[in-house]
C-alpha atoms as a printed R data frame, in Angstrom:
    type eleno elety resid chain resno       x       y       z
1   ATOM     1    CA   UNK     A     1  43.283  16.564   5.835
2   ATOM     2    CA   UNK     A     2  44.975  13.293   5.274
3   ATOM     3    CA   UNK     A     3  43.264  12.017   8.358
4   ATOM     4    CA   UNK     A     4  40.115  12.981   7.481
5   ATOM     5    CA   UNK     A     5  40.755  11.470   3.605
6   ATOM     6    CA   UNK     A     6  41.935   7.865   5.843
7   ATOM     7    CA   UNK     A     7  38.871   8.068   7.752
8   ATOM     8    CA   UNK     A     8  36.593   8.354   4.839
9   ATOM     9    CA   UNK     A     9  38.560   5.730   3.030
10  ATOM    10    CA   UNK     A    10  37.236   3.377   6.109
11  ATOM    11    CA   UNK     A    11  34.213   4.205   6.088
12  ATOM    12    CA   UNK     A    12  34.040   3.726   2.169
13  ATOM    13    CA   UNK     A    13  35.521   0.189   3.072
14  ATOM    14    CA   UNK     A    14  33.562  -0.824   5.889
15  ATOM    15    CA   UNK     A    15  30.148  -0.150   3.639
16  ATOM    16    CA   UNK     A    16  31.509  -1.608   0.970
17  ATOM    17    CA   UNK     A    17  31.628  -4.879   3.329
18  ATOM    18    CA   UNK     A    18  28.572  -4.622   4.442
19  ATOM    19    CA   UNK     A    19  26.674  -4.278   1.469
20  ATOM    20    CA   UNK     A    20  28.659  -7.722   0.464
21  ATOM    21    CA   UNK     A    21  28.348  -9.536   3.050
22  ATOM    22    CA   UNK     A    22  26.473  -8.842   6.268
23  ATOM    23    CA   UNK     A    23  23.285  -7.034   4.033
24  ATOM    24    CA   UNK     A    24  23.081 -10.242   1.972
25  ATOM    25    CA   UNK     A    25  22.636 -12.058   5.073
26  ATOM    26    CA   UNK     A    26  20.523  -9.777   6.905
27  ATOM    27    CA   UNK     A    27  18.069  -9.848   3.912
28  ATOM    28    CA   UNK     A    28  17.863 -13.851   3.861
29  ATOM    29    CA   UNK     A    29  17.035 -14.053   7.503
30  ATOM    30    CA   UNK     A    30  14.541 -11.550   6.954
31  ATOM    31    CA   UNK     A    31  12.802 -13.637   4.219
32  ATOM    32    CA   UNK     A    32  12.667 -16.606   6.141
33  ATOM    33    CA   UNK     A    33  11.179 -15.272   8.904
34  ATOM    34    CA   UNK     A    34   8.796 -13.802   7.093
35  ATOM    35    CA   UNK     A    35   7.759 -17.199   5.338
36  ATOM    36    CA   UNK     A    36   8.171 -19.256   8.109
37  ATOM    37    CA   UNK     A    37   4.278 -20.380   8.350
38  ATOM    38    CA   UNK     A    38   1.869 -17.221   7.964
39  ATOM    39    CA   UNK     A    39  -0.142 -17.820  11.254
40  ATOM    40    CA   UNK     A    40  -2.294 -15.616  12.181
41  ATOM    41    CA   UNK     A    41  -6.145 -14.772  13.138
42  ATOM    42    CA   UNK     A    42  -9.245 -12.336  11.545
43  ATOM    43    CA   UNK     A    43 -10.300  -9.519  14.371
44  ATOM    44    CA   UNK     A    44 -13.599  -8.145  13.490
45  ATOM    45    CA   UNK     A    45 -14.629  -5.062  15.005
46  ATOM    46    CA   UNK     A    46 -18.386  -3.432  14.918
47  ATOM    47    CA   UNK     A    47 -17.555   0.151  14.140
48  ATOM    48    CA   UNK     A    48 -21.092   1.325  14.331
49  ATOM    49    CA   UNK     A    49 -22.012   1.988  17.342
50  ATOM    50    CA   UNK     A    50 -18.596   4.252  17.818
51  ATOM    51    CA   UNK     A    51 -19.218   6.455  14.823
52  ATOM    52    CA   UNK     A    52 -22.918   7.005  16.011
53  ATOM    53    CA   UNK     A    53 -22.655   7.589  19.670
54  ATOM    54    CA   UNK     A    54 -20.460  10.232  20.147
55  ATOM    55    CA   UNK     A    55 -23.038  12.812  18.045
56  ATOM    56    CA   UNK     A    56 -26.108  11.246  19.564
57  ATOM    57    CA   UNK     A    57 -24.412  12.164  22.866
58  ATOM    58    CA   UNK     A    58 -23.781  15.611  21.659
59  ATOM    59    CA   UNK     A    59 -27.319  15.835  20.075
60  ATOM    60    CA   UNK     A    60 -29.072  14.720  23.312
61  ATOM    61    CA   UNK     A    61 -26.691  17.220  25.397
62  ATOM    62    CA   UNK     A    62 -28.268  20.184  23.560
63  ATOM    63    CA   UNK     A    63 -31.496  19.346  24.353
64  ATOM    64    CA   UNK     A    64 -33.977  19.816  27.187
65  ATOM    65    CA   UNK     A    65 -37.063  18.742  28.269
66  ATOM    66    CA   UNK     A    66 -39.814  17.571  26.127
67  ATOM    67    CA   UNK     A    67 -37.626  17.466  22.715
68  ATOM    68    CA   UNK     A    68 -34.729  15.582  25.034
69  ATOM    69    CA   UNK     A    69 -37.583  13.005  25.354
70  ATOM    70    CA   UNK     A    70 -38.913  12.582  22.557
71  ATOM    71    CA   UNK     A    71 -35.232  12.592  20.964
72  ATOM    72    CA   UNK     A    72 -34.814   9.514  23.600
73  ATOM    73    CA   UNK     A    73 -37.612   8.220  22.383
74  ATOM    74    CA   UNK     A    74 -36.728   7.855  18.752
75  ATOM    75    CA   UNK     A    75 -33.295   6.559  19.323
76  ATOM    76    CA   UNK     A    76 -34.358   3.744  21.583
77  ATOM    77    CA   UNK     A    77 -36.531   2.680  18.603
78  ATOM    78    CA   UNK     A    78 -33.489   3.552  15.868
79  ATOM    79    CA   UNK     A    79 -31.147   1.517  17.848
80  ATOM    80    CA   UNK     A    80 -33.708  -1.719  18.431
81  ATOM    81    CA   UNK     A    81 -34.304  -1.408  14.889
82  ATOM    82    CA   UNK     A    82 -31.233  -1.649  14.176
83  ATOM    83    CA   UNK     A    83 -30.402  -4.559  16.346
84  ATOM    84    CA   UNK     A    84 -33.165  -6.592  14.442
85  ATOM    85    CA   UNK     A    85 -31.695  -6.258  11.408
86  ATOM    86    CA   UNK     A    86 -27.967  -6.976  12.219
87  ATOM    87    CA   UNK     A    87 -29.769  -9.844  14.130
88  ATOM    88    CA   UNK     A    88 -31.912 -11.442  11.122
89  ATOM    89    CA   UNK     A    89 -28.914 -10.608   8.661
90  ATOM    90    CA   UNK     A    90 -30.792  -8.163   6.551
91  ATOM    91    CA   UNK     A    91 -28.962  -4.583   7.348
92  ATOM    92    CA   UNK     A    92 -26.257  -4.160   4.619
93  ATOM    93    CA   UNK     A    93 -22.665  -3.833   5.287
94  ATOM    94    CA   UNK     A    94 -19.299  -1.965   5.157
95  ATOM    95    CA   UNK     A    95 -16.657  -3.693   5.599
96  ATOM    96    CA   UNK     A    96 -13.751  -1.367   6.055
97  ATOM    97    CA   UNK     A    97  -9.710  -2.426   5.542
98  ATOM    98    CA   UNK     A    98  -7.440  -0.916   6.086
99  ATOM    99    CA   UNK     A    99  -4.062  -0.896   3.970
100 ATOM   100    CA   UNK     A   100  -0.495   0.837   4.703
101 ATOM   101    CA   UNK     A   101   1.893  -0.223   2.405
102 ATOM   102    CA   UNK     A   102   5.112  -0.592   2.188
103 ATOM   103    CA   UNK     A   103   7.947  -0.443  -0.035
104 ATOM   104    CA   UNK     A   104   8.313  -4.329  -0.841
105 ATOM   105    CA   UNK     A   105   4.008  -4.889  -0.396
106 ATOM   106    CA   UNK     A   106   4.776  -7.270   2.496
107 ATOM   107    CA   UNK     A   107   1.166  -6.369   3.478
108 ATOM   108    CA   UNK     A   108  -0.330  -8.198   0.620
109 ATOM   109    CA   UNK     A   109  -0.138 -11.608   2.968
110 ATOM   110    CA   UNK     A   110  -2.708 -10.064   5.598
111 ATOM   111    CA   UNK     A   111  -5.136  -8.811   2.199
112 ATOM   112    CA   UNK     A   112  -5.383 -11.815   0.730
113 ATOM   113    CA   UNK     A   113  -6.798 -13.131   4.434
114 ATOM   114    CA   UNK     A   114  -8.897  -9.903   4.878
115 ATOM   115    CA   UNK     A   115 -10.168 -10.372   1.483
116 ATOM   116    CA   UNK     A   116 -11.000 -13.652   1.471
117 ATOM   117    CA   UNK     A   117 -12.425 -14.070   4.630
118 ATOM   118    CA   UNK     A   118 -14.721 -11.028   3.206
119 ATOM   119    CA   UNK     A   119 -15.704 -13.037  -0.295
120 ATOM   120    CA   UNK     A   120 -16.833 -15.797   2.244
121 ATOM   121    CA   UNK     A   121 -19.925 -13.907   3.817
122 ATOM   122    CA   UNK     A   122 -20.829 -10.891   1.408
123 ATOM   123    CA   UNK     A   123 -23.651 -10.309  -0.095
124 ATOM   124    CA   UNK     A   124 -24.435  -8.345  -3.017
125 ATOM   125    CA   UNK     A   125 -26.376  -4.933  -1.178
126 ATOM   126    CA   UNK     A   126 -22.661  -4.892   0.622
127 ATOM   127    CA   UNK     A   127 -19.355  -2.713   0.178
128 ATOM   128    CA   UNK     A   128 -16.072  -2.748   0.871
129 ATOM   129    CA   UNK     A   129 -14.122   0.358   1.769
130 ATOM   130    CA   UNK     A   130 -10.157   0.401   1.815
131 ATOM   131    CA   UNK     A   131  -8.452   3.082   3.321
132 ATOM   132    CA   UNK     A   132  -4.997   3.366   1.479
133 ATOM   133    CA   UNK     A   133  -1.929   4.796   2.354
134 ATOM   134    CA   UNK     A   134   1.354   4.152   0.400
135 ATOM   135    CA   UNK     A   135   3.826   5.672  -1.638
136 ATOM   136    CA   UNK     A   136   4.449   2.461  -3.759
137 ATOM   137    CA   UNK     A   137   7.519   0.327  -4.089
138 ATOM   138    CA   UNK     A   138   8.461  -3.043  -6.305
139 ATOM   139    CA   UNK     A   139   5.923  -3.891  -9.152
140 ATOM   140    CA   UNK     A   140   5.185  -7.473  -8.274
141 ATOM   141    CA   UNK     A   141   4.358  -6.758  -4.563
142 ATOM   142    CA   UNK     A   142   1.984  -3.921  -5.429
143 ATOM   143    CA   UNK     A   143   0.324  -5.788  -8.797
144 ATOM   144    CA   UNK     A   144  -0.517  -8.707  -6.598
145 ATOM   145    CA   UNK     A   145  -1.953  -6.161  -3.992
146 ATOM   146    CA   UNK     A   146  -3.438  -4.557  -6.681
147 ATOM   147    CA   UNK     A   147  -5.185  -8.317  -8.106
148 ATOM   148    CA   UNK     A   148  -6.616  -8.546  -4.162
149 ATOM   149    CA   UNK     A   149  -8.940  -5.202  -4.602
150 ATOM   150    CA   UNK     A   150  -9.592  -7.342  -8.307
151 ATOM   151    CA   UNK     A   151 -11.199 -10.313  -6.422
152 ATOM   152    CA   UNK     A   152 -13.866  -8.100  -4.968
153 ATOM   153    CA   UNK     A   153 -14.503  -6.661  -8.197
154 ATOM   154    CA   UNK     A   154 -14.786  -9.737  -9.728
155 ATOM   155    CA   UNK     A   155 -17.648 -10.983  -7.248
156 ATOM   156    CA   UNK     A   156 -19.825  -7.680  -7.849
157 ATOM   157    CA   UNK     A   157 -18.999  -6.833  -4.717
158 ATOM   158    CA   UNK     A   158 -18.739  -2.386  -4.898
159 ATOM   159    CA   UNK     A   159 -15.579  -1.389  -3.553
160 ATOM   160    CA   UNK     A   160 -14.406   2.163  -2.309
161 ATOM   161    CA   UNK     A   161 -11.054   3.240  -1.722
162 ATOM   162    CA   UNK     A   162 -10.038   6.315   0.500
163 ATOM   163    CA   UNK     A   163  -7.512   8.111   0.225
164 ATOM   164    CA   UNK     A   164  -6.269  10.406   3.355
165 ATOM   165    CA   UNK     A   165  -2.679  11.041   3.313
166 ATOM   166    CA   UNK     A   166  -1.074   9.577  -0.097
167 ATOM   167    CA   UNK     A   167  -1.677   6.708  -2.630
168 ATOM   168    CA   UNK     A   168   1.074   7.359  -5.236
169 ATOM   169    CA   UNK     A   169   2.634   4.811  -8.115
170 ATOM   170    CA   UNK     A   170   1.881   1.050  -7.000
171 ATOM   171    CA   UNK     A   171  -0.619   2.401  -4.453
172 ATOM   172    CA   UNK     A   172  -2.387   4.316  -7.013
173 ATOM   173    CA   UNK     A   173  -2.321   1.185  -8.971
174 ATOM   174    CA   UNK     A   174  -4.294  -0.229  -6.073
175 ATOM   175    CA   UNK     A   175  -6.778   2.710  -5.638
176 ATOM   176    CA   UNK     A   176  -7.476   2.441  -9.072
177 ATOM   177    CA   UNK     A   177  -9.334  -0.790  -9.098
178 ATOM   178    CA   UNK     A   178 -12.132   0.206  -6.822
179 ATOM   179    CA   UNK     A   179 -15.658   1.877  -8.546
180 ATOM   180    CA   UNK     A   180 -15.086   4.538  -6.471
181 ATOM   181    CA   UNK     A   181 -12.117   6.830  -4.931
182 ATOM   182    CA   UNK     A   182 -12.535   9.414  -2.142
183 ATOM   183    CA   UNK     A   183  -9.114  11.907  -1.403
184 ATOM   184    CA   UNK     A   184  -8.951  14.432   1.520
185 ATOM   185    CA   UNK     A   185  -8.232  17.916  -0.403
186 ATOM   186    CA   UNK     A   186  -4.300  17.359   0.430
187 ATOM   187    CA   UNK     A   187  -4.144  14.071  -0.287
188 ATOM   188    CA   UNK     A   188  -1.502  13.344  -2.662
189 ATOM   189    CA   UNK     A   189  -2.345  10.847  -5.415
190 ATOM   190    CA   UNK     A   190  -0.848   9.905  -8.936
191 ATOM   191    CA   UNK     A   191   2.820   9.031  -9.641
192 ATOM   192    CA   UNK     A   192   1.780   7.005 -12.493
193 ATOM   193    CA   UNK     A   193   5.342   5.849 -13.513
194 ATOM   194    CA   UNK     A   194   8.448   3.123 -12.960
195 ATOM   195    CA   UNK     A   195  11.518   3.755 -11.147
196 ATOM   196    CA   UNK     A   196  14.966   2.007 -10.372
197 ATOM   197    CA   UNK     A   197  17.625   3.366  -9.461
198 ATOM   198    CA   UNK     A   198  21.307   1.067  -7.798
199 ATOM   199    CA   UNK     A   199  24.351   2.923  -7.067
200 ATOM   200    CA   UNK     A   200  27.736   0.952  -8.595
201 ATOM   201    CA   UNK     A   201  31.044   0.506  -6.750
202 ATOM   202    CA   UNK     A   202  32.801  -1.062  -9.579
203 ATOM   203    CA   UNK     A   203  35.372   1.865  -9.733
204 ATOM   204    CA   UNK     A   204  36.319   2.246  -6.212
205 ATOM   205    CA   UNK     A   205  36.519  -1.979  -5.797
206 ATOM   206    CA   UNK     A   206  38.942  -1.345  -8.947
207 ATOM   207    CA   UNK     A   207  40.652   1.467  -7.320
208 ATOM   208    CA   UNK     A   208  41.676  -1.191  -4.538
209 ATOM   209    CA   UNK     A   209  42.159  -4.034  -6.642
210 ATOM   210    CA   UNK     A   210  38.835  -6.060  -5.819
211 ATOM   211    CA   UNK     A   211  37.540  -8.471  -8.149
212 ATOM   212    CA   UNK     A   212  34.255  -9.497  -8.445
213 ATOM   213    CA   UNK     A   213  32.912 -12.029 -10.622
214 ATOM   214    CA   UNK     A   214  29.685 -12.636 -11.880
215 ATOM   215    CA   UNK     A   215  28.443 -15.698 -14.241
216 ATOM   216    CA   UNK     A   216  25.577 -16.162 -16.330
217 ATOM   217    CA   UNK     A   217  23.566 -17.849 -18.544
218 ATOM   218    CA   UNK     A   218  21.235 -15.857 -20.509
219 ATOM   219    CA   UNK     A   219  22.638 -12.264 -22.700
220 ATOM   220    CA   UNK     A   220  20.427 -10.222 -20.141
221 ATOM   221    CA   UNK     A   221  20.625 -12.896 -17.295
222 ATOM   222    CA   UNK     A   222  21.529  -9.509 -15.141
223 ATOM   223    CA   UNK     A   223  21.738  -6.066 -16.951
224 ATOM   224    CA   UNK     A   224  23.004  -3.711 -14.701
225 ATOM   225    CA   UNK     A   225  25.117  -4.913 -11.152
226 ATOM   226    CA   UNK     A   226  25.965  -3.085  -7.914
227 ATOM   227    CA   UNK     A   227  30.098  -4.026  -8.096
228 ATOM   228    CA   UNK     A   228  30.469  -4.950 -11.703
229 ATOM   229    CA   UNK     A   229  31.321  -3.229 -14.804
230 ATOM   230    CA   UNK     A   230  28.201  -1.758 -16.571
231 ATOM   231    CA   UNK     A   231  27.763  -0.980 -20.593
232 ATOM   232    CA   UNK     A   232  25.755   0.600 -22.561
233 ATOM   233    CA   UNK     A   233  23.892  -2.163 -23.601
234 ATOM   234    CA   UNK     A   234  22.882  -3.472 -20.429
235 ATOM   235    CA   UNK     A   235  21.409   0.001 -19.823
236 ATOM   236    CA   UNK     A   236  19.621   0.327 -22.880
237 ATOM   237    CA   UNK     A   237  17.801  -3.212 -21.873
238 ATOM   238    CA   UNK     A   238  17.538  -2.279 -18.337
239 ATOM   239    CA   UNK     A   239  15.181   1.031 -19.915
240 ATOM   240    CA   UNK     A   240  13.845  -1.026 -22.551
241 ATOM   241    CA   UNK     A   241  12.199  -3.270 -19.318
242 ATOM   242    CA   UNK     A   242  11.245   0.144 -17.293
243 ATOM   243    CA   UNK     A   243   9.844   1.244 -20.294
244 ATOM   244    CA   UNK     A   244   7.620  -2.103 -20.720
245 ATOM   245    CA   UNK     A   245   6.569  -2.096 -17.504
246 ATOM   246    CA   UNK     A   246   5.076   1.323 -17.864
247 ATOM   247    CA   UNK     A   247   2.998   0.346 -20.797
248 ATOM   248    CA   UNK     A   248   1.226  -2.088 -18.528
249 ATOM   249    CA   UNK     A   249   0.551   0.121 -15.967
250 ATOM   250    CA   UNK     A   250  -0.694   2.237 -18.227
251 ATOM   251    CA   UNK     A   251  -3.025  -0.163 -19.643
252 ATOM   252    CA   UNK     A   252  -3.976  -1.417 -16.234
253 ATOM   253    CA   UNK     A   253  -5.208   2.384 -15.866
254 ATOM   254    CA   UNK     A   254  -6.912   2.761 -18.938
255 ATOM   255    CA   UNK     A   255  -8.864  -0.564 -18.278
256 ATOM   256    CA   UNK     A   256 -10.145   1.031 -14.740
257 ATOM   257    CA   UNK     A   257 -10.542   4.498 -16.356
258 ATOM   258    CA   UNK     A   258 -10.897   4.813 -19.196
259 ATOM   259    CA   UNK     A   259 -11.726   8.666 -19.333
260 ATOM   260    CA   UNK     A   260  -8.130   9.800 -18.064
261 ATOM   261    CA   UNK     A   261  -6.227  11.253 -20.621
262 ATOM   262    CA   UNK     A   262  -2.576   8.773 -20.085
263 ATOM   263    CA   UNK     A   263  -1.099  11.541 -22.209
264 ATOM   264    CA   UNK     A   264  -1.262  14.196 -19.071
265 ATOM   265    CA   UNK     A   265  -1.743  12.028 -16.132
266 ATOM   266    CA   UNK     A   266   1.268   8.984 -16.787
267 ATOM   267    CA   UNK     A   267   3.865  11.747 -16.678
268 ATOM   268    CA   UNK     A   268   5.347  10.196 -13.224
269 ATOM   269    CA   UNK     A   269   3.918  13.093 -11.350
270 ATOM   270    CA   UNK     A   270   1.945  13.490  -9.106
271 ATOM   271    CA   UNK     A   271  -0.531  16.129  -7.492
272 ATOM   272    CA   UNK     A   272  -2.707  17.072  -4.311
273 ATOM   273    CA   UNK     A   273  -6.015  15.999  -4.470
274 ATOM   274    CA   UNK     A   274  -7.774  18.636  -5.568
275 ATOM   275    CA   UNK     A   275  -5.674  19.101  -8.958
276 ATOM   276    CA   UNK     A   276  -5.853  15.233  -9.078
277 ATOM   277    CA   UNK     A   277  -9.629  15.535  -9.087
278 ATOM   278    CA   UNK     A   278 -10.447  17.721 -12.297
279 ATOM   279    CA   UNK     A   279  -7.939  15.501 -13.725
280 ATOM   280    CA   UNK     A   280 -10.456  12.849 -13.014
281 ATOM   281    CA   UNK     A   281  -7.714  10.692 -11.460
282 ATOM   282    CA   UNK     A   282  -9.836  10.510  -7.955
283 ATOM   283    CA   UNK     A   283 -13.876  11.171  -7.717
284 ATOM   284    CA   UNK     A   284 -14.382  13.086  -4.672
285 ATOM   285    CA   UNK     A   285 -12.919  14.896  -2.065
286 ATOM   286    CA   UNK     A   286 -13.563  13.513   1.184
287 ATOM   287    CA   UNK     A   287 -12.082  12.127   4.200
288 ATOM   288    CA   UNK     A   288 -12.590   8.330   5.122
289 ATOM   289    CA   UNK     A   289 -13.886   9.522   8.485
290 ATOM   290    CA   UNK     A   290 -16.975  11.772   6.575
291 ATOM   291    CA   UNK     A   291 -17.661   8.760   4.922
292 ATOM   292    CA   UNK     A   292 -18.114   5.948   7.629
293 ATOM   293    CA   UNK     A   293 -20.260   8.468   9.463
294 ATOM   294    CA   UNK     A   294 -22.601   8.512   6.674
295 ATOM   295    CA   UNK     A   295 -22.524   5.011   5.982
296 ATOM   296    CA   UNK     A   296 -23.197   4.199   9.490
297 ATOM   297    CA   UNK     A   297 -26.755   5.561   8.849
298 ATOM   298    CA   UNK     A   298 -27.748   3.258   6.561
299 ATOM   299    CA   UNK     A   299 -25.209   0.253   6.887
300 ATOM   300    CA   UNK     A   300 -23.226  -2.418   9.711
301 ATOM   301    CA   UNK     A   301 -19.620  -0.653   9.407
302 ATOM   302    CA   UNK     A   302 -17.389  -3.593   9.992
303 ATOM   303    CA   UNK     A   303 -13.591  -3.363  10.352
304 ATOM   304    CA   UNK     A   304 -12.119  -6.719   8.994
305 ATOM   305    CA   UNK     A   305  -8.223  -7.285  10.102
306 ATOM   306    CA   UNK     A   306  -5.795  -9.951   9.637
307 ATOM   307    CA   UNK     A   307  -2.982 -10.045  12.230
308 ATOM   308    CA   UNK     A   308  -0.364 -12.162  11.746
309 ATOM   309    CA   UNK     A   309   1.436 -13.798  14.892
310 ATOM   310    CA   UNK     A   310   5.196 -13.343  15.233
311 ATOM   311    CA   UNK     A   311   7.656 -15.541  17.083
312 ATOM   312    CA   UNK     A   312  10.617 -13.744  18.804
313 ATOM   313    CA   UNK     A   313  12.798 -14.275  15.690
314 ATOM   314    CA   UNK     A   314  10.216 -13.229  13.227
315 ATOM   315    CA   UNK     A   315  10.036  -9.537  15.451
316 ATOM   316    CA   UNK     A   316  13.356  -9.309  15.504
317 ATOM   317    CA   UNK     A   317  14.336 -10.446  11.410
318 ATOM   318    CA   UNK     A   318  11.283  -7.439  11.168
319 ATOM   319    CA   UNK     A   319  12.664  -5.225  13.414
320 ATOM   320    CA   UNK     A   320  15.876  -5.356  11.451
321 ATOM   321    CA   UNK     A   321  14.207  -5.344   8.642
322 ATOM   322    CA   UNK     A   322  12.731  -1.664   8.882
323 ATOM   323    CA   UNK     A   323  16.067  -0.539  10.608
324 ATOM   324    CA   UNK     A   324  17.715  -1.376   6.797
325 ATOM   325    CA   UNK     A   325  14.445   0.137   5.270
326 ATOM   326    CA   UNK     A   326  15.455   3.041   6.760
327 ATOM   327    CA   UNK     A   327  18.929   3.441   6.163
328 ATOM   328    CA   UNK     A   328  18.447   2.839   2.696
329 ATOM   329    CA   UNK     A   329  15.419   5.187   1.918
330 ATOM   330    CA   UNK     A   330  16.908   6.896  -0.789
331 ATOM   331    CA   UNK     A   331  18.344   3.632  -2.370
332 ATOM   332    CA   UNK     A   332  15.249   2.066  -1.663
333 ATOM   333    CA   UNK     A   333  16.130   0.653  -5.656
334 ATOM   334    CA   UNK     A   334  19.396  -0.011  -4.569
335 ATOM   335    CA   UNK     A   335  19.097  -3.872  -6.654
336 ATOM   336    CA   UNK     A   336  17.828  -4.447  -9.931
337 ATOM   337    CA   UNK     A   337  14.545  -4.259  -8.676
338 ATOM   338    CA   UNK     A   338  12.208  -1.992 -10.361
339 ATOM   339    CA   UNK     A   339   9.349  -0.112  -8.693
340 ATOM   340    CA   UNK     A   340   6.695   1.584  -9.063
């Protein structure tokens, strides 16, 4: 038993170091890379013709004879129709984004380029559809996502957003811009809410006499710390803030939709689509895939993406990056951050 107690002590120790010094680091090379010129380049991709051909092979493989002919026939014409159109500009368009967050909105880089290279060519008879995924994370990273969707808006450009697997907290906040939001029956959606959450090593550092210092300027400068001594005080501020924060996203809600009743639906939970749709917190249930097949009928479906190019040391600084992301899921709030 006393070798087991040693052994934890270590291990106590040794993450106790880490999280002092080699994290710190870590984290700073991280940022660098990541800001270390934002090059990059737009791939467009015609989705139409995939999300057509596939059934009009199917369609023509059930048929024989004269009504295989005349089926032949009509989508010869349908498809030089439609090449005259995309040709002279006229056939509307959807351009389609695609958006998987995560926890520190990192991806907001490649939307500004996606959205902005969209603003530069729409017209008004177009749409834009983003397909979210993301559980959320800090506030500023997901409200400046959030103002991206808000420059499409802004244009009178109609934006859908659809929702297949989750959009929850700061994605939610994202989803809730667009005119119009489409959830697969398990979807899960909501999570309308702000949490932090930091673990403190002040006792154990006192346990083995370690001192750490911290100076500032300012009565709430920093309100709660990972090795420091916390008070009361500093926690009541630290859930005045959380609790201020909240009132905005709230408000950011109400101003999208106005019909949801905050009272029920800004609890911090969340629910499967189909709950989340009588609470009127999505519109419809459908997949994104049911959607682009329809659209294809009667629109250019466009796929607009942003990739950004990485040097060795950016890949690896990211590399590392999700490796901590990782090991810290649960304390994903493990600084003073505060997320959605």
């Amino acid at each position: 038993m006393s070798f087991l107690f040693e052994y934890g002590l270590f291990l106590a120790k040794l993450l106790t170091l880490l999280l002092i010094f080699v994290l710190p680091c870590l984290l700073i090379a991280v940022a660098v890379a990541k800001h270390k010129g934002q090059k990059g380049a737009l791939e467009v991709t015609d989705l139409s013709q995939s999300l057509t051909e596939h059934r009009e092979a199917l369609q023509a493989s059930l048929l024989e004879g004269a009504a295989l002919k005349r089926y032949r026939k009509e989508l010869k014409l349908t498809h030089k129709r439609r090449a005259k159109e995309r040709a002279e500009g006229t056939r509307p368009r959807l351009f389609v984004v695609d958006f998987k967050g995560s926890m520190d909105a990192h991806e907001a880089a490649s939307l500004r380029e996606e959205v902005t290279a969209i603003l530069g060519i729409a017209k008004p008879e177009d749409e834009v559809l983003v397909r979210l995924e993301s559980g959320g994370g800090v506030v500023h990273g997901y409200g400046l996502c959030a103002s991206q969707l808000q420059r499409l808006r802004e244009r009178g450009l109609r934006l859908t957003v659809a929702i297949d697997k989750v959009a929850a907290s700061g994605g939610y906040m994202m989803a809730v811009v667009a005119q119009k939001i489409l959830a697969a029956p398990f979807a899960i959606v909501g999570s309308i809410g702000v949490v932090a959450q930091l673990p403190n090593f002040h006792r154990l550092l006192q346990k083995h006499d370690i001192d750490v210092e911290l100076h500032t300027a300012g009565q709430f400068k920093r309100t709660l710390t990972l090795f420091g001594e916390n008070n009361d005080e500093g926690r009541e501020k630290f859930r005045a803030e959380l609790e201020s924060i909240h009132q905005q996203f709230k408000q950011h809600i109400a101003r999208y939709r106005p019909m949801l009743d905050l009272a029920k639906t800004a609890t911090g939970e969340h629910w499967l689509a189909n709950e989340a749709l009588s609470l009127g917190l999505v519109d419809e249930l459908r997949t994104s895939d049911d959607y682009l097949l329809e659209q294809a009928e009667q629109r250019q479906v466009v796929a607009v993406r942003f990739r950004q190019k990485k040097g060795l040391g950016e890949r690896f600084g990211q590399g590392a990056s999700l490796a901590v992301e990782r090991t810290l899921l649960r304390w994903w709030q493990g600084s003073p951050w505060k997320g959605w």
